[in-house]
C-alpha positions as CSV (number, residue, x, y, z in Angstrom):
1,X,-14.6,-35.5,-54.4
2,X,-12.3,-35.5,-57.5
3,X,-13.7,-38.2,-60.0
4,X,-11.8,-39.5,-63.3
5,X,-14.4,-40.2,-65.5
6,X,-14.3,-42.4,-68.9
7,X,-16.1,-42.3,-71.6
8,X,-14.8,-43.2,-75.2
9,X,-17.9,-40.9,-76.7
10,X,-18.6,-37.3,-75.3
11,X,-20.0,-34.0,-77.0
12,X,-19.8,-32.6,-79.4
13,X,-20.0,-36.5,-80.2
14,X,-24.3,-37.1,-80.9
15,X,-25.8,-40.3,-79.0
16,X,-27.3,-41.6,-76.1
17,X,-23.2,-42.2,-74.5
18,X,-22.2,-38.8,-74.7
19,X,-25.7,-37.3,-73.7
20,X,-25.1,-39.4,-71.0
21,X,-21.7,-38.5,-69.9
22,X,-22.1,-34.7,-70.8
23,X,-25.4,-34.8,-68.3
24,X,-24.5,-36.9,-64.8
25,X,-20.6,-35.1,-65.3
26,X,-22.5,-31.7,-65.2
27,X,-24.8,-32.7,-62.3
28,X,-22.0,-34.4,-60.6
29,X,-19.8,-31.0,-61.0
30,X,-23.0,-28.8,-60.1
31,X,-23.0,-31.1,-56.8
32,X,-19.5,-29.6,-55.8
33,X,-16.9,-32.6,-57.5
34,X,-14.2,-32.1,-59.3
35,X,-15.1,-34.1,-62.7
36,X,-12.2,-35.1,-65.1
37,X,-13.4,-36.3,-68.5
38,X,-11.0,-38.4,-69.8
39,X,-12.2,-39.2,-73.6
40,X,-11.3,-39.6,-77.6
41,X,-10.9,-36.9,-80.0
42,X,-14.5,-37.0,-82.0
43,X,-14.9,-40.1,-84.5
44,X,-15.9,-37.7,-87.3
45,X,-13.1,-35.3,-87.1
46,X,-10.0,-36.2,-89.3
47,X,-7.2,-34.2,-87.7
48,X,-6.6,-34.5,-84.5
49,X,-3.4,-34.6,-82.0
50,X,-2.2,-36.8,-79.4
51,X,-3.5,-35.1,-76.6
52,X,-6.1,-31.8,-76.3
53,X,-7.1,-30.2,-72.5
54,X,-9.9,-27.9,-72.5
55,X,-13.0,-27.1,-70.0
56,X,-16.9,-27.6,-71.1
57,X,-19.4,-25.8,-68.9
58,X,-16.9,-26.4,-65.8
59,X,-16.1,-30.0,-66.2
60,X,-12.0,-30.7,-67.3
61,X,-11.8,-33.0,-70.4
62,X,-8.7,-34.6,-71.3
63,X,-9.0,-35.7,-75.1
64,X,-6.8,-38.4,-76.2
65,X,-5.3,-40.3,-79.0
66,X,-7.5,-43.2,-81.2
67,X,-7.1,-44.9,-84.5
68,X,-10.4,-43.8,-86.6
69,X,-13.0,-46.2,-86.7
70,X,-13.9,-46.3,-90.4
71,X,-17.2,-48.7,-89.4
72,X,-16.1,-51.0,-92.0
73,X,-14.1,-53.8,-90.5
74,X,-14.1,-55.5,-86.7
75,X,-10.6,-55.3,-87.2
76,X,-10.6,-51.5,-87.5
77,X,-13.1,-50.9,-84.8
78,X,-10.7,-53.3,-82.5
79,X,-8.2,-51.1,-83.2
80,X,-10.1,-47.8,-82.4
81,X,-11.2,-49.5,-79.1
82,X,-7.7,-50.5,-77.7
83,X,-6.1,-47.3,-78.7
84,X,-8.2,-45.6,-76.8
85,X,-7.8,-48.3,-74.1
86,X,-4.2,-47.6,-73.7
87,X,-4.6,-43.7,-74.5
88,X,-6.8,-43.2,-71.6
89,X,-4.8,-45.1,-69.5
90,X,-2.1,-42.8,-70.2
91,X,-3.9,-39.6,-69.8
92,X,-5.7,-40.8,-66.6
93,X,-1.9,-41.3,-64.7
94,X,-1.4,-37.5,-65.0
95,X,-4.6,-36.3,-63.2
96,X,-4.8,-35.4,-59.9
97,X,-5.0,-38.3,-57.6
98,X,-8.8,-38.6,-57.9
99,X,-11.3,-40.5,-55.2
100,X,-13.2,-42.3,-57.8
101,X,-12.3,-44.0,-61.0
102,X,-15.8,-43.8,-63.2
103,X,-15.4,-46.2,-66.2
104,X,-18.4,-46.9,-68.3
105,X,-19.5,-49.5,-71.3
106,X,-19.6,-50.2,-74.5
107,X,-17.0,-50.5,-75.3
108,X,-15.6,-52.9,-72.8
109,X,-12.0,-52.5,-73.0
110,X,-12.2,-49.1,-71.8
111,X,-13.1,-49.8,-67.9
112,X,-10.4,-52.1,-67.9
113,X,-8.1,-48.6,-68.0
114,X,-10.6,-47.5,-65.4
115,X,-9.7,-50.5,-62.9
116,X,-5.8,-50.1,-63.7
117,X,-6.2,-46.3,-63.2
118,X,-8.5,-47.2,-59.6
119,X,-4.6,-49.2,-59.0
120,X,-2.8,-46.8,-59.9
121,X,-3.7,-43.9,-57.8
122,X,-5.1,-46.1,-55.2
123,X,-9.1,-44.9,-55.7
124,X,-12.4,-46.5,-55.7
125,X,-13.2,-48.1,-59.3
126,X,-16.8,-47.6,-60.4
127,X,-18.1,-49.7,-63.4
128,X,-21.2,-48.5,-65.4
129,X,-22.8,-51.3,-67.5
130,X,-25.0,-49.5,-70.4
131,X,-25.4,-52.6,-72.0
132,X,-24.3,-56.2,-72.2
133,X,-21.6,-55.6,-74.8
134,X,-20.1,-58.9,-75.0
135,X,-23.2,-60.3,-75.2
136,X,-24.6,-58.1,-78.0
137,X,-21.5,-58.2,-79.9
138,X,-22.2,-61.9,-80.3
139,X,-25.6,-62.2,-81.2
140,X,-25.4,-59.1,-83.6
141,X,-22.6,-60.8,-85.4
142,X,-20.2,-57.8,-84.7
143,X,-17.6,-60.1,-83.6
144,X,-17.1,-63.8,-84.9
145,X,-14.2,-65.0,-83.4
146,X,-15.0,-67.0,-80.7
147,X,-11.4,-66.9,-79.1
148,X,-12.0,-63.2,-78.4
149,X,-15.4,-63.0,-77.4
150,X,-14.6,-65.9,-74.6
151,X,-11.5,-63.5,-73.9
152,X,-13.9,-60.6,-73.7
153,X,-16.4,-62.5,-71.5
154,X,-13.6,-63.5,-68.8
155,X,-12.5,-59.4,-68.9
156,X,-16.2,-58.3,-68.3
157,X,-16.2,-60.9,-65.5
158,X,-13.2,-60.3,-64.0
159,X,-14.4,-56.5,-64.0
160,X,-17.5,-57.1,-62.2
161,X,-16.1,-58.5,-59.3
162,X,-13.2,-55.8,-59.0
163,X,-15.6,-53.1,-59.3
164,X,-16.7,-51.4,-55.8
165,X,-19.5,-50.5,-56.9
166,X,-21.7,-51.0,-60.5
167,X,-24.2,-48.8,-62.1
168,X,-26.7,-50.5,-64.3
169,X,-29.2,-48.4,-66.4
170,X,-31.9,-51.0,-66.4
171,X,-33.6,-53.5,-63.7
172,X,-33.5,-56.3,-66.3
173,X,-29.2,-55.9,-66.2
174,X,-29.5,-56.2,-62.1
175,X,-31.2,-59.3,-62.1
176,X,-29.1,-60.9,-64.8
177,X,-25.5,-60.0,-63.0
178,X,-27.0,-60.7,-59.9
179,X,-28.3,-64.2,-61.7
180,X,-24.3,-64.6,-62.7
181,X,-23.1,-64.3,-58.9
182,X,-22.1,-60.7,-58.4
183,X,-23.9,-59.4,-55.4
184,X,-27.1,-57.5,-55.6
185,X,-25.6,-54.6,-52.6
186,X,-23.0,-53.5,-54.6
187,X,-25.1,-52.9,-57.7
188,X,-27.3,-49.9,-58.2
189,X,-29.9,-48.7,-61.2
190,X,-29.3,-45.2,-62.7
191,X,-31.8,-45.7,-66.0
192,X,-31.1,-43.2,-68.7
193,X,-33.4,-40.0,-68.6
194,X,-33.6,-36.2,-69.6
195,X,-31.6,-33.3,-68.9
196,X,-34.0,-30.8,-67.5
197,X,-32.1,-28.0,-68.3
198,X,-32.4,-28.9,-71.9
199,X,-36.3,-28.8,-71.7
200,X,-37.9,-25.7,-73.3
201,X,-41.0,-25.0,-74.8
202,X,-39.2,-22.2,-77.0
203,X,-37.2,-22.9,-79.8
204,X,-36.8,-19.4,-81.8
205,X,-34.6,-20.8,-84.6
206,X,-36.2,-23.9,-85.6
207,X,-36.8,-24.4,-89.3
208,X,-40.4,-25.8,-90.8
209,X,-39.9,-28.6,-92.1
210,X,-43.0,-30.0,-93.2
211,X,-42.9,-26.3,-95.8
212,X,-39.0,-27.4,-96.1
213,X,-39.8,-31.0,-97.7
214,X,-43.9,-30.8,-98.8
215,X,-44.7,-32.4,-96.2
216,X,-48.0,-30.5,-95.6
217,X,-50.7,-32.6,-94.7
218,X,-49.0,-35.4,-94.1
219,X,-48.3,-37.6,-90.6
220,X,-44.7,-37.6,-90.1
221,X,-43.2,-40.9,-88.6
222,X,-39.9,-40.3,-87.3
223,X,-36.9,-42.4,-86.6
224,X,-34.0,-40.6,-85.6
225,X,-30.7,-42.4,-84.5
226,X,-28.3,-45.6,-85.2
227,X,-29.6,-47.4,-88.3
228,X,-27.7,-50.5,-87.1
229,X,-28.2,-54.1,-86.9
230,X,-29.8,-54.4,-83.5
231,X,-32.3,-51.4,-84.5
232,X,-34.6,-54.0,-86.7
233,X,-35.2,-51.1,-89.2
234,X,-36.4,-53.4,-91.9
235,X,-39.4,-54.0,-90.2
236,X,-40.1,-50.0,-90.5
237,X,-39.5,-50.3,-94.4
238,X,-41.9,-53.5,-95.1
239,X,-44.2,-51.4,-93.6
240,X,-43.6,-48.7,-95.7
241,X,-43.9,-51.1,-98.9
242,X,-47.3,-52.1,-97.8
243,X,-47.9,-48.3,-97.2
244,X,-47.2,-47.1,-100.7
245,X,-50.1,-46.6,-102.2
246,X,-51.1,-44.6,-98.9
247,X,-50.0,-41.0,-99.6
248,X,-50.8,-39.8,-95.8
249,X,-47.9,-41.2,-94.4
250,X,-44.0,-40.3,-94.5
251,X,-41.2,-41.9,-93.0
252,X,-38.5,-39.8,-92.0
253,X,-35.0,-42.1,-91.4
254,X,-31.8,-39.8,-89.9
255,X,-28.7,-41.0,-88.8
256,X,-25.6,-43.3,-89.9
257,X,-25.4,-47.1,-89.2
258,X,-24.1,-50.5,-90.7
259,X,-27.3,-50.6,-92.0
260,X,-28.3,-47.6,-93.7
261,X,-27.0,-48.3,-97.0
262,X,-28.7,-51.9,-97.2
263,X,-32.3,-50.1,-96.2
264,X,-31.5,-47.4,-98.9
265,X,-31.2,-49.7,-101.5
266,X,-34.5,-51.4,-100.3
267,X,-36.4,-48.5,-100.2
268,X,-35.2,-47.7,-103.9
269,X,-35.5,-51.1,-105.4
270,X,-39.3,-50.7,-103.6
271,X,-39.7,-47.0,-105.5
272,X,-40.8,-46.0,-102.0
273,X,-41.9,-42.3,-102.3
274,X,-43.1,-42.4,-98.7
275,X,-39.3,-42.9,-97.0
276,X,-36.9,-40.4,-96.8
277,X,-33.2,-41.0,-95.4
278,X,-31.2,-38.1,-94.1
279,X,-27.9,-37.6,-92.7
280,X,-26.7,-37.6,-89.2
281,X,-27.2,-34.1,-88.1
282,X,-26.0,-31.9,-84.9
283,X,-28.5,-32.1,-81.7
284,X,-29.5,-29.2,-81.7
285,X,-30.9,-29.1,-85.2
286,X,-32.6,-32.1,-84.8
287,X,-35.2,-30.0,-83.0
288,X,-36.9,-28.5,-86.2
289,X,-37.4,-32.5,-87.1
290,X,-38.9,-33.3,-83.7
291,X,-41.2,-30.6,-84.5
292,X,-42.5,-31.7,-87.6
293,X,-42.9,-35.1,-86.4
294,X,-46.3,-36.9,-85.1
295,X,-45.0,-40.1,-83.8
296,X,-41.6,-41.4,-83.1
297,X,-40.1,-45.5,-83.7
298,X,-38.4,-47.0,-81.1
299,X,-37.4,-50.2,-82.5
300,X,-35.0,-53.5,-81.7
301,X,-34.9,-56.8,-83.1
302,X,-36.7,-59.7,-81.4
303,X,-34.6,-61.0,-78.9
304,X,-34.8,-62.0,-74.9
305,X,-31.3,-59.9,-74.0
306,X,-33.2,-56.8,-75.4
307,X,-36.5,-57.1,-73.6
308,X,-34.1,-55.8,-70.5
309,X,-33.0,-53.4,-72.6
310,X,-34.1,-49.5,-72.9
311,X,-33.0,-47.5,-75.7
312,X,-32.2,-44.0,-74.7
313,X,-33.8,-43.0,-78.1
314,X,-37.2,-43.1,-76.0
315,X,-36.5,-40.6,-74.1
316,X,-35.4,-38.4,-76.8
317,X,-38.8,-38.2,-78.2
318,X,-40.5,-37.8,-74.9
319,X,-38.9,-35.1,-73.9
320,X,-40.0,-33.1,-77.2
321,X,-44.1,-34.3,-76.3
322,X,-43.5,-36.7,-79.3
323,X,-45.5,-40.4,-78.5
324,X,-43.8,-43.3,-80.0
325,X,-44.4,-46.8,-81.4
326,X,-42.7,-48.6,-79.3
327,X,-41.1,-52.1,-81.0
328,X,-39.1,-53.2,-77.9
329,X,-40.8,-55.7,-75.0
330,X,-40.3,-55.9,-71.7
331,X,-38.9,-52.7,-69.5
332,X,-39.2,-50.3,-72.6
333,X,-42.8,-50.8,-73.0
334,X,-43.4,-51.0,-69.5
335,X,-42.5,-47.1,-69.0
336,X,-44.3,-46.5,-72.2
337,X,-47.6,-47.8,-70.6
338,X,-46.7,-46.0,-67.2
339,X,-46.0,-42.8,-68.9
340,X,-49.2,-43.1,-71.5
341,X,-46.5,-42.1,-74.1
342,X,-46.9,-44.2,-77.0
343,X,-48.4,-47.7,-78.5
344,X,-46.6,-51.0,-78.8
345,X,-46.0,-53.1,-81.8
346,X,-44.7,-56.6,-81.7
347,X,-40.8,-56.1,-82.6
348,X,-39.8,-57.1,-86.4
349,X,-43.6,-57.9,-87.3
350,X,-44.4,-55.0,-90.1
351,X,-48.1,-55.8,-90.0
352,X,-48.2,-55.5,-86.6
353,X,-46.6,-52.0,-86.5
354,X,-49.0,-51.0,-89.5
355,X,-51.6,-51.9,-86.7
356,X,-50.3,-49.8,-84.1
357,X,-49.6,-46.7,-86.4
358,X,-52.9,-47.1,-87.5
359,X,-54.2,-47.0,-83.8
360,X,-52.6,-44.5,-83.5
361,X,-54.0,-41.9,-86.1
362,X,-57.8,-43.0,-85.8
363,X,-58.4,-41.5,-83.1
364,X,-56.3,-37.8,-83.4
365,X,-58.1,-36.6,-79.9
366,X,-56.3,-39.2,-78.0
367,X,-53.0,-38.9,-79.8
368,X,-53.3,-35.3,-78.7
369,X,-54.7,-35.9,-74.9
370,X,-51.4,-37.8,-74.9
371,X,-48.6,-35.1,-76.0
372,X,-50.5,-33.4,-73.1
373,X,-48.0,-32.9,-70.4
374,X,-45.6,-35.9,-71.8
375,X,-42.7,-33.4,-70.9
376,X,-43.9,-33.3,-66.7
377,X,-44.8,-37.1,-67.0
378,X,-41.2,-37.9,-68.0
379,X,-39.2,-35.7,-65.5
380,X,-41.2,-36.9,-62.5
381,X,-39.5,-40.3,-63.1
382,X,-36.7,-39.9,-65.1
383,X,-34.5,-36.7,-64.4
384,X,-30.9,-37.2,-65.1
385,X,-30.5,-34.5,-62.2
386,X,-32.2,-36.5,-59.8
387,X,-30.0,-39.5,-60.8
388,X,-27.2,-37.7,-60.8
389,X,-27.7,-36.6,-57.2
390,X,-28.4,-40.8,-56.6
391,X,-25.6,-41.5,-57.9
392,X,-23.5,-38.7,-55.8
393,X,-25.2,-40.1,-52.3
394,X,-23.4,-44.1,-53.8
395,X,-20.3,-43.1,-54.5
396,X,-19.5,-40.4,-51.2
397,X,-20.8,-43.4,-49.5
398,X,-18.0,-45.5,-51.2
399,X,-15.7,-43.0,-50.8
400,X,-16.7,-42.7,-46.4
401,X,-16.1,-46.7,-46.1
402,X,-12.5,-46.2,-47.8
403,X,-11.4,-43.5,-45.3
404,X,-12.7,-45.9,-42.8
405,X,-11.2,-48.6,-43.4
406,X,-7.8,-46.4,-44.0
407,X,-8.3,-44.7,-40.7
């Protein structure tokens, strides 16, 4: 089948939306589609055209025109988002007449190109949901004006009952459309996961990096991702200033985020010698980190809407054998338990996670019996080619009941 599918985010773009894209596209493609990309021009890079075609590992991408999001004002980002909106729209009208329309969130605005592009070439319109944007936006303050948050709400709605079929990547998002009328057949769960083919024990260029920053002897706590507002980061660094007079641990931050700058200036004004920031780096360099590191955060702030919620950033760690502290109820901590990957701590309560790290690190023989085949424990559950080949089996299904009801 040929499949539009859009995504604003997608390689060499880093984070869980283009990991995401880059692996079901591949799968899908591998699977015998024909997989369009239809996406932005990278965030970080300064010039760029109107329109780019070029082919990654046998899937077409179409890159098209956005205004930059400088991550300073809603305004801006509005204005990134609905650029793209109408970009993609644009692109997506000169692609071969595909079968399926594949439109995924955040951000919203983007599916609704998906369903006018479903219109326009007469194709199935598929809606993935990777998280409750509108809702989120709200309660993380990203967008105050109630007007278009009421405005988005009615779009989201209005999408889910278009949509022929939605993919949700948590159990927790089922329930609560289902719980808002939209009926539980046409919904299916595709969680996030690993890319097998991205799992290897041999990594022949990786750099030390405990030599790199004296970190001998020390137990490396790694967080590695958004530093935003719904991460709940602080909690990380009142740990750390009850920590610092303990010299055995070091927290290692990497990434960009709203709320980097704010935790740096924390961490200083706290003379914290035991947290180190670094910047966003590629992918595949964030292996030599992984390496070095003996535990991994997974953190959000304390919320109901995000005890449904299961940041990809878990799986990230997993799949290097790294356990994590896991600062997210609900579903998260659920597959934590199942997988024996890690040790909760009760989300934005710093002496809590100090009691969790600690349980972690008295007893090294467990912490070790646990790294033990994390890697096999993972893919037996959560193998982005096995959902890939899920979410194949849904959408030729979708794609049989329109030539029926043509025929």
């Amino acid at each position: 089948m040929k499949i539009i599918y859009i995504t604003q985010h997608f390689p060499p773009e880093i984070g869980a939306a283009p990991a995401r894209a880059y692996d079901l596209s591949y799968y899908l493609g591998k699977l015998g589609h024909n997989v369009t990309i239809i996406t932005a021009f990278p965030n970080h890079e300064t010039n760029f055209g109107i329109f780019k075609k070029e082919t990654m590992d046998h899937v077409n991408v179409y890159r098209m025109f956005r205004m930059k999001d400088t991550k300073q004002s809603a305004l801006r980002r509005l204005m990134n988002y609905f650029s793209f909106t109408f970009s993609s729209f644009i692109g997506g009208i000169f692609v071969q007449k595909p079968d399926i329309v594949y439109a995924t969130t955040p951000q919203l605005f983007q599916t609704f190109s998906g369903w006018l592009l479903s219109k326009w070439h007469r194709a199935k319109f598929v809606l993935e949901v990777r998280d409750l944007w509108v809702d989120f936006a709200e309660i993380l303050g990203q967008f105050k004006n109630k007007k278009l948050l009421n405005l988005a709400r009615k779009l989201e709605k209005f999408l889910y009952k278009k949509a022929d079929l939605i993919v949700v990547v948590t159990n927790g998002y089922k329930d609560r459309l289902v719980s808002e009328g939209i009926p539980e057949e046409k919904i299916i769960v595709i969680p996030n996961g690993v890319n097998p083919a991205l799992l290897n024990d041999t990594y022949a260029n990786y750099k030390d990096i405990k030599t790199e920053y004296n970190l001998q002897n020390k137990r490396v706590i790694l967080y590695s991702g958004n530093i935003g507002s719904a991460q709940g980061l602080e909690t990380v660094i009142q740990a750390a200033i009850k920590l610092k007079d303990n010299s055995d641990y070091i927290f290692l931050f990497i990434g960009e985020g709203v709320e980097k700058k704010r935790l740096k200036e924390l961490a200083e004004q706290n003379q914290l010698s035991n947290v180190r920031f670094i910047d966003q780096i590629p992918k595949d360099e964030l292996i030599s980190y992984y390496k070095a590191a003996d535990i991994g955060i997974v953190s959000l702030k304390k919320h109901p809407l995000f005890s449904i919620t299961i940041p990809s950033k878990m799986f990230d760690y997993l799949s290097m054998s790294i356990p994590v502290l896991i600062g997210v109820d609900g579903e998260a901590r659920q597959i934590i338990e199942k997988l024996n990957g890690g040790y909760f701590f009760e989300p934005e309560n710093a002496d809590d996670f100090i009691r969790a790290l600690f349980n972690a690190f008295e007893n090294e023989a467990e912490l070790k019996r646990m790294r033990k085949n994390l890697k096999e424990r993972l893919l037996a559950h959560y193998n982005r080619e096995m959902f890939a080949k899920k979410l194949s089996d849904h959408i030729e299904l979708l794609h049989k009941k329109k030539e029926r009801g043509n025929a």
